[in-house]
N, C-alpha and C positions, 0 to 999 in steps of 0.2 A: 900598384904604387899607392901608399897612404897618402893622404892631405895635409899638408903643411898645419902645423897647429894653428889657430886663430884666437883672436884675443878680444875680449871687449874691458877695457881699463880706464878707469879712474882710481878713486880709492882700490874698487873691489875690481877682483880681474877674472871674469870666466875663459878659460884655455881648453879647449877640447882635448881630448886626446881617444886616439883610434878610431876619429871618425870616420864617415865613408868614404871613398876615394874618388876624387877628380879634382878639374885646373880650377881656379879659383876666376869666377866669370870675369872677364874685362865691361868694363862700363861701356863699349860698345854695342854690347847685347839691349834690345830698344823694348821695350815693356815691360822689364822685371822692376821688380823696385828693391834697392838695393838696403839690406837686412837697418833696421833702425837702429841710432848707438840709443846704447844705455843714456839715463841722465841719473848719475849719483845724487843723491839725496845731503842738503845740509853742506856742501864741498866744492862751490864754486869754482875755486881756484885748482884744486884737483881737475875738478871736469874740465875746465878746460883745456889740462894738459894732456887728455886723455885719448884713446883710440878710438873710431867709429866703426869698430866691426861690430858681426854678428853677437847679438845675444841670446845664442842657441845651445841646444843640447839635446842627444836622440837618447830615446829611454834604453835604458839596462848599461851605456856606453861612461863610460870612468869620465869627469871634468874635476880639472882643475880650478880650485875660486884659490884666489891670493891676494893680496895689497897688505896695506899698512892700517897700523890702527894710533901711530905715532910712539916715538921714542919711550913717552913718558909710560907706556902699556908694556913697555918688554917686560916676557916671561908672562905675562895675564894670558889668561883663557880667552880663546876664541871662537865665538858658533856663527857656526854656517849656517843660516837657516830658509826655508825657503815657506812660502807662502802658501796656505792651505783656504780655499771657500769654507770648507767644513769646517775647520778646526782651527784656522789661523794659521799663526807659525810654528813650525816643526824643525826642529835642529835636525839638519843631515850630515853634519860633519863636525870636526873641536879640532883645534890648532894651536896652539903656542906661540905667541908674539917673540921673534928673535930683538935681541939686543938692543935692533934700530927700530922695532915695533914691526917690523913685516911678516907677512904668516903667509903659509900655504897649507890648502887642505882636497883633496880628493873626494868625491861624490860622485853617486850616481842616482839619476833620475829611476820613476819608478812607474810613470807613468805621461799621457802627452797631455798636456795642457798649458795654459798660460800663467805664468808665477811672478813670483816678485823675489831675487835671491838677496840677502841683506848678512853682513856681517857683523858682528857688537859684542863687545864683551861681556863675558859670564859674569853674574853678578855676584859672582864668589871671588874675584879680581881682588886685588889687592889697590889698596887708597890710592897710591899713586895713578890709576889707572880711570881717571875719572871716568863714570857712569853718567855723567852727560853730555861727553862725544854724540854727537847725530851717528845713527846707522849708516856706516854706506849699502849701499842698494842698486840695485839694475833691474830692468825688467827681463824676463826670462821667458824665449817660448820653447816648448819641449815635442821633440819631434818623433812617429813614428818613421823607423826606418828600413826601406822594403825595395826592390828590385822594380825597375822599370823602364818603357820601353819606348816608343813613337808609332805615330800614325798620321796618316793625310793625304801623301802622291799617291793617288791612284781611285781616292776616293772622294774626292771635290766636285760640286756641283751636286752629292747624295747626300740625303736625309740620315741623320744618327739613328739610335734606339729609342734616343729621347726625343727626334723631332726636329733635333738642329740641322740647318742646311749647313755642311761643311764646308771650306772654304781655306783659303791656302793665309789668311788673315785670323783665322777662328782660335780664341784661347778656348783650353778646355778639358778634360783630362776623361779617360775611359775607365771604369772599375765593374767589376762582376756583379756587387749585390746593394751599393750605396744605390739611396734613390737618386733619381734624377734632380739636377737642381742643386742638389748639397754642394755649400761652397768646402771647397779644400785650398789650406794654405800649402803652398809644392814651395819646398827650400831645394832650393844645390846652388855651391860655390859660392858662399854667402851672399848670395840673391835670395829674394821670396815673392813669389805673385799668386793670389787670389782665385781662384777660376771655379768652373762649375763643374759637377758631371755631366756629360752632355752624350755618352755611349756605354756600350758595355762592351766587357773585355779588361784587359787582354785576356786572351785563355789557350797561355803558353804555361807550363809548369814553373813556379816559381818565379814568376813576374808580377806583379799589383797591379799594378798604374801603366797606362800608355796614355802619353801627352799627346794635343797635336801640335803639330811639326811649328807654327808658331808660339805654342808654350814654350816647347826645347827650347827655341829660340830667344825666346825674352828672358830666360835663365842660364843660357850657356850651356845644357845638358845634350851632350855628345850624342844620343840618341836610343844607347842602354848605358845602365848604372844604377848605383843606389843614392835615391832620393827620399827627403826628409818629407814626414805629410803629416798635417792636421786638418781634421773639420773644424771647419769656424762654424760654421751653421747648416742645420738642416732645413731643407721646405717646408713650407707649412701643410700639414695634412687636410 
């Protein structure tokens, strides 16, 4: 079963589409931290009518970015663009402002990292379409996405690969070849928590990641499925 689209909207609205499949966590789940909204840029009054979901997206998978750029822009050009370290901004998409000034445009990520996605008119726009509009903007984090598992009953009270005493309270996730210590940010069901590697494994075919059974838990993740992952940071050597 796929996942209900999700939205993160003010001006700018990033909508997934063909994400990976499961329930959308209940805020009963206790340790996750629930995905940060966007804060649009220049748009007070927007933001505040806005949604607080997730502002995610897994690489290679289709999103939706759409909002408004105001009446007075209908028919002006529209860029998607998203934020590069190296190079700044990079257009990943062009849209057309309908009538009432709203746009919709398709993208896909291309890589995981952390961005800033922003919409604004081309500056080939026509007069009516003032160029000094503020940009709407979101922040964006981009997700690899991979198959994964659980771990823990059976193994509490033992020592990890990396040294950790496991325990039925322990966040933490297992991976084959990351070092130990490397924080990874684990997304499912628009939840996201932090954790360490602290094992190695899994080493089932075509699985990544095995959480322990309190990660699953503080995310809502059923115990297999596909889950969204980045490194924030690696150990120091």
């Amino acid at each position: 079963m796929k996942r209900p689209p999700a939205t993160l909207c003010a001006v700018l609205c990033l909508t997934w589409l063909g994400l990976p499949s499961s329930a959308r966590a209940a805020s009963a789940a206790s340790g996750g931290t629930p995905a940060d909204p966007g804060r649009p840029e220049g748009h007070p009054g927007d933001a505040a009518r806005g949604h607080s979901l997730a502002g995610a997206a897994f690489v290679g998978r289709s999103q939706r970015a759409s909002g408004t750029v105001g009446s007075a822009a209908a028919g002006a050009t529209v860029l998607v663009q998203l934020s590069d370290p190296a190079s700044g901004w990079r257009t990943v998409a062009t849209a057309r402002a309908r009538a009432d000034g709203s746009f919709s445009a398709v993208w896909r990520a291309a890589r995981p990292g952390r961005f800033t996605l922003r919409a604004i008119l081309s500056a080939g726009s026509r007069a009516g379409a003032s160029s000094t509009q503020p940009a709407a903007s979101a922040p964006l984090s981009v997700y690899d996405a991979a198959r994964a598992t659980t771990f823990g009953s059976g193994f509490y009270g033992r020592r990890t690969a990396c040294g950790t005493l496991l325990r039925p309270d322990t966040l933490g996730v297992a991976h084959r070849t990351l070092p130990c210590g490397t924080r990874v940010e684990a997304f499912y069901g628009g939840r996201r928590l932090v954790v360490s590697v602290i094992d190695r494994g899994p080493y089932v075919a075509g699985v990544t990641w095995d959480l322990t059974t309190a990660a699953a838990d503080a995310l809502g993740f059923p115990g297999q499925g596909e889950l969204g992952t980045l490194a924030v940071r690696r150990p120091l050597q």
